[in-house]
C-alpha positions in Angstrom: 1.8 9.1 42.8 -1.0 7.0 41.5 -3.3 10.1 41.4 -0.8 11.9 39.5 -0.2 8.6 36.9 -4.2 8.7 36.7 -3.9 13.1 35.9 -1.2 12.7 33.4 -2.8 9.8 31.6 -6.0 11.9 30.8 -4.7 14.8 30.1 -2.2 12.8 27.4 -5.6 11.0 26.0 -7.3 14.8 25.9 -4.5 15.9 23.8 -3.9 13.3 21.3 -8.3 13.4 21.0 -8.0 17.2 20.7 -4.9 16.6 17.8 -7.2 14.0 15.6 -10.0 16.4 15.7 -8.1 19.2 14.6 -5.4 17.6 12.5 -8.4 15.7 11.2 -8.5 17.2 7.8 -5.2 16.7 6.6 -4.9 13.1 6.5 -5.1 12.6 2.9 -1.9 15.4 2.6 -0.1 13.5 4.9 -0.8 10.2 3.6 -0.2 11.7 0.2 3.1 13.3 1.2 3.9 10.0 3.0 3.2 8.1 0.1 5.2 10.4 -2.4 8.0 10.5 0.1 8.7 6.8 0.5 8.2 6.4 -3.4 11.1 9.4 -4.1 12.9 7.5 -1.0 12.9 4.2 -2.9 13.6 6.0 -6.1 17.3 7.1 -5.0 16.2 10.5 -4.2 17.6 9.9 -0.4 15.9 10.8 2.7 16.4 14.7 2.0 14.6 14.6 -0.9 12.0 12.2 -0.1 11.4 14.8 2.4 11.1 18.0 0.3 9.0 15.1 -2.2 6.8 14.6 0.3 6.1 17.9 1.6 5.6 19.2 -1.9 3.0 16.7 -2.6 1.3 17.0 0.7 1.3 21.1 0.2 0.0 20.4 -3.8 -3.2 18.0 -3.0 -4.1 20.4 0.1 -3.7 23.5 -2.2 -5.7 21.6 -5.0 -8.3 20.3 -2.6 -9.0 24.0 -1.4 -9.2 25.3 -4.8 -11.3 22.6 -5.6 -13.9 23.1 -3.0 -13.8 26.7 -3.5 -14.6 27.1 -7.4 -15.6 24.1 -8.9 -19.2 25.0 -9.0 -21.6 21.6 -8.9 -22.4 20.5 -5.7 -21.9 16.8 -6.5 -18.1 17.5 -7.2 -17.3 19.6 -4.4 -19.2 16.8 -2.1 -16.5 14.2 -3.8 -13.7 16.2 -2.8 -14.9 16.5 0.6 -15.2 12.9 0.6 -11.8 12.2 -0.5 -10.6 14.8 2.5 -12.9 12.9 4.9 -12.5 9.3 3.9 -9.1 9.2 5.7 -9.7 11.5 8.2 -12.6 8.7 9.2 -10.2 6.0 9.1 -7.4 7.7 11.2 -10.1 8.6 13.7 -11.3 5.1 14.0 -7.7 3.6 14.6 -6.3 6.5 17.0 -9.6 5.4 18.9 -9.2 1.8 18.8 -5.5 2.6 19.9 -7.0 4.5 22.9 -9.8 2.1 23.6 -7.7 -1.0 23.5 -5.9 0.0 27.1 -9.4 1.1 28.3 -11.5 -1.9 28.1 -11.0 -5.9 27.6 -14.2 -6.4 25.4 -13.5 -6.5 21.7 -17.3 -5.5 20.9 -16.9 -2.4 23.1 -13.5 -1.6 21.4 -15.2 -1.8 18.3 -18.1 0.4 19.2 -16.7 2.9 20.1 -14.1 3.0 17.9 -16.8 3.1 15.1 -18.0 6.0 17.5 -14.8 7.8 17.1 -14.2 8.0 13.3 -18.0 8.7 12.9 -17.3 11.9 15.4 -14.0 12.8 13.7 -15.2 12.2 10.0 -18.3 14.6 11.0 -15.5 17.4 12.5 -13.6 16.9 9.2 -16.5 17.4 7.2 -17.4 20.5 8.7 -14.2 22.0 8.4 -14.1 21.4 4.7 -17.3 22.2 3.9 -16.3 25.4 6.2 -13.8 26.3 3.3 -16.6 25.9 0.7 -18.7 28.9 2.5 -17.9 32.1 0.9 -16.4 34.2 4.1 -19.2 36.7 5.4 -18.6 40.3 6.1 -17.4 41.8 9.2 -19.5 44.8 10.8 -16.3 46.6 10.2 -16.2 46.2 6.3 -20.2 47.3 6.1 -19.1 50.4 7.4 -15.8 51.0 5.2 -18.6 50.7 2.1 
């Protein structure tokens, strides 16, 4: 039983490490929609509404952020919006690690080390996967021989 515990508990920290690096970049639409939600909540829009609020303004800054990144045309403006996508993403990595790491080890400098470790590694995924939207798409074999 103890083996299996041991199993279980690894896989379950594989998957919530596999779900910050890919849910990674939208932190700031969910902290944005979260944000939006609980002020249309406190508003009297009720909890349905805060709920379509919230989603709305998540779908809005990630739509905005994408055009954004894709046509704006200096570099030092597209490398702010990818900092606004990443700043979060580096935060939420470095507490889901510290979450992690906290039932791992007793030392508070280790805790912090690597949970420093972990938002560097998920701020560099998120960054890569914004900058991936900035890349114009390349063209398949396929569509060099329709042409």
């Amino acid at each position: 039983m103890i083996i299996l515990a041991i199993l279980a508990s690894l896989f379950a920290v594989g998957l919530l490490c596999w779900l910050v690096f890919t849910l990674a970049v939208f932190a700031l639409p969910a902290f944005v929609g979260v944000t939006t939600g609980a002020w249309a909540n406190e508003s009297g829009a009720g909890i349905a509404g805060a709920v379509v609020v919230g989603a709305l303004a998540a779908a809005m800054t990630l739509a905005i952020g994408h055009l954004l990144i894709a046509f704006v045309r200096p570099m030092w403006l597209k490398l702010f919006v990818a900092i606004a996508f990443v700043a979060p993403a580096a935060i939420a990595g470095f507490h889901a690690t510290h979450g992690i790491v906290k039932h791992l080890m007793p030392s508070d400098g280790w805790q912090m080390a690597f949970s420093i470790v972990g938002a560097v590694a998920v701020g560099i995924t998120a960054f890569v996967r914004v900058a991936g939207l900035a890349a114009p798409p390349s063209p398949s074999s396929r569509d060099l021989a329709r042409a």
